[in-house]
N, C-alpha and C positions, 0 to 999 in steps of 0.2 A: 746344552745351555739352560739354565736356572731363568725363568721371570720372576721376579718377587713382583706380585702387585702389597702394594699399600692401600689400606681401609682409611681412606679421608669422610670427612663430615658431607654428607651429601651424597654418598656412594648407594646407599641403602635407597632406593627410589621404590620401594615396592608400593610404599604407601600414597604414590602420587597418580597410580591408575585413577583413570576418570570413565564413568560409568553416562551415557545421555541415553535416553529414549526416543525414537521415533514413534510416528506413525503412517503407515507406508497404505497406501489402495492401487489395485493392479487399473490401469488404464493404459492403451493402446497395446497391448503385448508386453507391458513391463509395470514391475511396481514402481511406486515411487513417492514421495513424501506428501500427505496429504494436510501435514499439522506442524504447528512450532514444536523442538527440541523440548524435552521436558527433560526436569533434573532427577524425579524418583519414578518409580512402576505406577502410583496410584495415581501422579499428576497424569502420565501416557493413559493410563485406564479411561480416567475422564475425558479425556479427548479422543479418545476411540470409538467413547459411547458414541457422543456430540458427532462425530463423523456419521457413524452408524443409522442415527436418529435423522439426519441434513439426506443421507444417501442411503434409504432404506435398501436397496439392490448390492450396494456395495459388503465386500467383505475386509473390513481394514485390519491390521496385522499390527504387533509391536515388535520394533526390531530395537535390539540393542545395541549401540557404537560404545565400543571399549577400546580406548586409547591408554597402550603401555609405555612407559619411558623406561629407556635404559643405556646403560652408562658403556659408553665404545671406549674399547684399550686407545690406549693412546699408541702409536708407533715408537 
């Protein structure tokens, strides 16, 4: 058996990854978010300092959340 899929407007989703920044500090045995979501690398930067600087003992990390869309066959 043949599927033809068809190429609709909107099928092409590569361009709709979304890219957020944390920034994460290990406390009690686990990391975890120590700052607001930022939108590029240099906003996370600056609030990694600012963490850094508040918690001189701390060691805070930038984590990246990348969220991908993609388009399910239909049945």
């Amino acid at each position: 058996m043949t599927v033809w899929h068809r190429t609709m407007p909107g099928d092409d989703l590569t361009g709709r990854t979304r890219h957020r920044w944390l920034v994460e500090g290990w406390e009690n045995g686990e990391w975890g978010p120590v700052a607001s979501t930022s939108d590029s690398i240099p906003e996370a930067k600056l609030k990694q300092a600012g963490v850094a600087r508040r918690f001189p003992n701390a060691t805070p990390r930038i984590v990246r959340e990348t969220t991908t869309y993609t388009v399910e066959e239909q049945p």
